[in-house]
N, C-alpha and C positions, 0 to 999 in steps of 0.2 A: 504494500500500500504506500503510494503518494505523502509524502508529509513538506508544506510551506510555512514559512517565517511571513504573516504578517507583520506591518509595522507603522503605525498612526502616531505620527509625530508634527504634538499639536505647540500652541505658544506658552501652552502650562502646564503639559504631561504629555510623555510617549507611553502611549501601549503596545506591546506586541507579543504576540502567542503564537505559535506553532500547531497547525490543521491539519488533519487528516485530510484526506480524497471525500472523504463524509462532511468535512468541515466543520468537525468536532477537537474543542481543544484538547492538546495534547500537555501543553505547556503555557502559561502568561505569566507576564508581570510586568512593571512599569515603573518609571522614575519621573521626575521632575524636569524640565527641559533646564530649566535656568541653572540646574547643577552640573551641566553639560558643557564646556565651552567651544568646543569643535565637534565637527560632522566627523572626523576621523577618533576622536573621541566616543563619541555614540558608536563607531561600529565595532570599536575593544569594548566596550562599559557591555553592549547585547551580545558579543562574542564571546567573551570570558565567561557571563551570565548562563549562556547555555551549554558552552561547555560544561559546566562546573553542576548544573540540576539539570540536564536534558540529556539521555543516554543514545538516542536514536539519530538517524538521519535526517538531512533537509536537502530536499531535492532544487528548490526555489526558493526568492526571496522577492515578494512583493512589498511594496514601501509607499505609501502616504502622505504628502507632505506640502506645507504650502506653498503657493508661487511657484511650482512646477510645470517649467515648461517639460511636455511629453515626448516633444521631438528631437531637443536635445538630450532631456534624461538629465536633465539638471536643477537646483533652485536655480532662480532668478531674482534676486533683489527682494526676498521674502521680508516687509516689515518687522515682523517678530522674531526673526532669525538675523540679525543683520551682524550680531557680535560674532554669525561663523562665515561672513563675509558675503559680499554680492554673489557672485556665482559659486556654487556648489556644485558638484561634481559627484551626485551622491553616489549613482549607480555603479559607480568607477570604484571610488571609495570600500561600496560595502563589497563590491567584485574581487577586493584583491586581497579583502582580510577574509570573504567566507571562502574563494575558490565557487561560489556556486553563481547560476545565473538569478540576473537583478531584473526587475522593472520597476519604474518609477511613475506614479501618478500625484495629481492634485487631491488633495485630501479629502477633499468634497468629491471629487469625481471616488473616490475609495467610499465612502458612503454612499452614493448612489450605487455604484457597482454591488455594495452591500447590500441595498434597499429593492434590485432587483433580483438578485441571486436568494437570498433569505429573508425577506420582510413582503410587506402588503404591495410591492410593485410589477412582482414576478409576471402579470398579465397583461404588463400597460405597454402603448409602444411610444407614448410622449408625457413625461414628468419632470419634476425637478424636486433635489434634496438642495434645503441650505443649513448650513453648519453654524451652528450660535455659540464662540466663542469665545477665545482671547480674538481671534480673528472672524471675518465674516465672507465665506464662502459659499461656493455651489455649482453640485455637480447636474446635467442636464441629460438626459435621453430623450432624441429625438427620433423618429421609425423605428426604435428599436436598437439605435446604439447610443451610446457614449458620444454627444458632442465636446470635440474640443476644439474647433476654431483651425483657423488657419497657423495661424502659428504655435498651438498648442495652447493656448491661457487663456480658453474660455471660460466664464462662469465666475468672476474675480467680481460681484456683489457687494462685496464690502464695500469699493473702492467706486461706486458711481456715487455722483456730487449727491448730495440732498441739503444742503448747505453752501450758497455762492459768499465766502469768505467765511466759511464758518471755521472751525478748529484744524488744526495744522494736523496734517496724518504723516507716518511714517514714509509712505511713500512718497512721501514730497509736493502732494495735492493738500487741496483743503477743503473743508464739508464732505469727509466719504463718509456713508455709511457706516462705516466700522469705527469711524470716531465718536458713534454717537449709541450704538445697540452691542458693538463690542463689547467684552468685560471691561475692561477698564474705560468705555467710554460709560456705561450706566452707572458705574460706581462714579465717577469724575460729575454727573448730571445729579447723583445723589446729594453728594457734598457741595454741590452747588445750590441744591432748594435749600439743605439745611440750614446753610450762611442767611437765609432770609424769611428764616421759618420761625415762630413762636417760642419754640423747645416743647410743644406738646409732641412732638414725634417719638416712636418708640427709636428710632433708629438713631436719636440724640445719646441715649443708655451707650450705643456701642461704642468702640474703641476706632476712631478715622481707620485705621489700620487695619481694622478688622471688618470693614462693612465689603459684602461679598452679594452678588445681585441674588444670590442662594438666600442673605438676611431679608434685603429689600423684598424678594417674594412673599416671605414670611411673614413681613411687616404688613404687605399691600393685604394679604390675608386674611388679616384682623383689623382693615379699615382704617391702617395709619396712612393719613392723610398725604403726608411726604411721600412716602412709598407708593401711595396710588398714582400722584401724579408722574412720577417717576417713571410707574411701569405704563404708564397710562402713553406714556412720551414716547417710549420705546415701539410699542404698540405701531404708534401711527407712524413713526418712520420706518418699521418692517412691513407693515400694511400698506404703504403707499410701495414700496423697492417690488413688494410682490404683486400689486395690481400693473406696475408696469411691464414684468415677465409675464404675467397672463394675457394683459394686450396685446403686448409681442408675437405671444408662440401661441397662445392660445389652448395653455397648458389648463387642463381639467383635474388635476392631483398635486400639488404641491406638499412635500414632508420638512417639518423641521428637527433639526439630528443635532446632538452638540451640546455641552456641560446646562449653554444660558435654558435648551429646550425639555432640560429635567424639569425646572420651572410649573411644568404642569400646564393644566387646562386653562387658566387665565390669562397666561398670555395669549395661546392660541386663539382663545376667544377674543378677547380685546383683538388682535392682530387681523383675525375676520374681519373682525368691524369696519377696520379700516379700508382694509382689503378688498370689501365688496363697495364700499364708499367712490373708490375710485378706478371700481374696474366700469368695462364696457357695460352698459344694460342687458345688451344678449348675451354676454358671457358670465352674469354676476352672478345668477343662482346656481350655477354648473359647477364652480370652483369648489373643489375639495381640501380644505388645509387639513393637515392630520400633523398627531406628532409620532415620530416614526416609533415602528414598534421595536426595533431592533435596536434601541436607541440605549440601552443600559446591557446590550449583548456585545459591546467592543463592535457592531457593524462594521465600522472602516477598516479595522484590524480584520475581518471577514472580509472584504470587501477588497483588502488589499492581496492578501492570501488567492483573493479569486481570479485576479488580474492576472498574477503569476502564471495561477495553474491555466488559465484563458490562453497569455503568449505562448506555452510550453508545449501544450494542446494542439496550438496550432501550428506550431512549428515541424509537429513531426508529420503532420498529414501531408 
């Protein structure tokens, strides 16, 4: 039996686990990204690791990861990854420390890929997953494959304006998306109502340090005021990013995947709200948002695993 190295390497944790041809794990675990400081780094930190607790073989190594261009098999100028430098060389890298063959995808596209192989998408031939992070992406199937664009870097969400002169993004733009529904942008939106809030808020109790969009859901929960508007905020600037992917394509399924989309049904709902607010009239009752089900199953980490076995598959035909 087949056994692949998933590998979902996000802006605030990597996970990766080793799949059977079942796509049953065999092996996981996971660290922290910011305790990593090179890509060459992460491929002894997972090398040594499976050496050391995994007795079996890997035949493949599918990889995850943001700002991935596909054609080259490299990062590109990843926001969140920028202290291991502009371009990444990842497929190279993990190539010459495992000896096994690599493929490299977009971390969203590794969730979609997830979301069609083992989640509620298995029968669609046009959807889209977005990924609710430190970053904010999305993977797309269109007829039934994997869109990624001409140059490989499709589905980069985060990064269209919603903001003309709004907050400075890593990438060097300003007002993206991701500076405002990203984690660190909702938490940065939180401590911004505080500063001109009452102190009736529960979220005034916690530690700046400690406010995590995981509290602020919590808070909004129980009808704390700051928190409502908060998630309230986020809400309509995913709701509006996603009414314009559905004018576009004309996509009928939309999933959200990703730490912010544990969050639960409130955002999804609020998120609707908007979402239908600003879609086309014939296409507003049709749209489906869901939160993916595969969404606390490591998906990308699946998803990436599946990429692998997908290239390998077809390789030998």
């Amino acid at each position: 039996m087949s056994t692949f190295l998933g590998i979902d390497i996000g802006g605030t944790n990597i996970a990766y686990g080793i799949v059977n041809d079942d796509f049953g794990f065999r092996y996981q675990s996971s660290l922290k990204t910011k305790s990593v400081e090179t890509a060459d780094a992460l491929a002894d930190l997972i090398f040594n690791d499976i050496r050391d607790n995994y007795k079996g073989s890997i035949d493949g190594i599918g990889i995850g990861a943001p700002s991935v261009n596909c054609l080259t098999q490299q990062i590109e100028f990843a926001p969140n990854l920028q202290k291991w430098g502009d371009i990444i060389p990842l497929k190279t890298i993990f190539e010459e420390r495992f000896k096994r063959e690599v493929t490299l995808v977009n971390d969203a596209n590794a969730a979609a890929i997830g979301e069609k192989h083992f989640g509620d998408a298995g029968d669609l031939q046009n959807f889209a997953v977005i990924t609710l992070g430190t970053g904010i992406g999305m993977g797309i199937f269109v007829d039934g494959r994997l869109y990624t664009g001409d140059n490989g870097m499709a589905g980069e969400l985060g990064h269209i304006v919603v903001r003309f002169d709004g907050r400075e993004c890593k990438c060097g733009n300003s007002g993206c998306l991701e500076t405002y529904i990203g984690k660190k942008g909702i938490i940065r939106t939180a401590k911004e109502k505080l500063e001109f809030s009452s102190g009736g808020s529960i979220l005034h109790e916690i530690s700046p340090s400690a406010i995590t969009p995981l509290e602020i859901f919590k808070a909004a929960k129980k009808e704390d005021p700051v928190a409502l508007e908060v998630v309230d905020l986020v809400a309509r600037d995913l709701g509006y990013s996603i009414a314009l992917l559905v004018n576009l394509f004309d996509f009928q399924n939309v999933y959200l995947a990703g730490g912010v989309a544990k969050s639960g049904n409130m955002l999804r709902k609020k998120t609707e709200k908007y979402m239908k607010q600003y879609t086309l009239p014939n296409t507003r009752d049709k749209v489906k948002l869901k939160i993916s089900e595969i969404n606390d199953k490591h998906g990308s980490v699946l998803g990436a695993a599946a990429a692998i076995r997908e290239k390998m598959s077809f390789a030998l035909k």
